[in-house]
N, C-alpha and C positions, 0 to 999 in steps of 0.2 A: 524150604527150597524145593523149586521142583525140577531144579538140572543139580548134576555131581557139581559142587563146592571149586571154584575156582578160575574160570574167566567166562568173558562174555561168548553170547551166540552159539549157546549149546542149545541141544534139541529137548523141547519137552518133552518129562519122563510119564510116559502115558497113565502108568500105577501109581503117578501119584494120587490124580481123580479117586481112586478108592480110598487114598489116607486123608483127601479134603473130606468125603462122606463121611468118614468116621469120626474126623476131629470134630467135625460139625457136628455131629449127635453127640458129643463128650460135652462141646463146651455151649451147645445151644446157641440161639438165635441173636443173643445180643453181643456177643464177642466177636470183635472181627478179628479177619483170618486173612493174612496177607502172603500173597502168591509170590515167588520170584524166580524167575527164569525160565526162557521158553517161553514168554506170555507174547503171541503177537494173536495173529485177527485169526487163527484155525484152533488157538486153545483157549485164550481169555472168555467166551462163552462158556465152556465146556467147565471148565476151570469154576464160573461162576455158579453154575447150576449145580457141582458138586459143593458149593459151599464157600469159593474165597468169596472176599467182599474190598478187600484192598487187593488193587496188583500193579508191581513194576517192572515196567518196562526199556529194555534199553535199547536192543541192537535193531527191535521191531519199530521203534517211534526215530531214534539219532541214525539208524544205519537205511532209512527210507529217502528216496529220492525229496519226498515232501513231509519234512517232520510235526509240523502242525498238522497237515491232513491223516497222519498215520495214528496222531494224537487223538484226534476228532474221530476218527473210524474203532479203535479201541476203546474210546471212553464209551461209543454209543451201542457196543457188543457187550456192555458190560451194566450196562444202565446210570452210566455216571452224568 
């Protein structure tokens, strides 16, 4: 989790970027690591370079005027 536990459209928790690095080195390169909460188009990069490789999304892609383009601008921050 990378928001407090419990409903949508919390704000990315910035420290977690350092517990993605570290999981990353624990569990290596071939285990994915899946991001949730707070992923929209200012942290899903960021998010990714420290290590997730899965990430879900909800209030950034359902809570957009245009959900498929929100889909499509996330997927392409992320290399999917």
């Amino acid at each position: 989790m990378t928001v407090n536990p419990g409903w949508g459209g919390q704000s990315f928790i910035p420290e977690s970027l350092e517990r993605l690095r570290r999981l990353r080195e624990i569990v290596g390169p071939e285990v994915e690591i899946e991001v949730d909460g707070g992923v929209d188009r200012t942290t899903a990069a960021p998010a990714r370079a420290a290590g997730a490789s899965r990430f879900v999304a909800g209030t950034a892609v359902f809570g957009a005027p245009d959900p498929a383009a929100a889909f499509r601008e996330l997927t392409g921050l992320v290399g999917g």
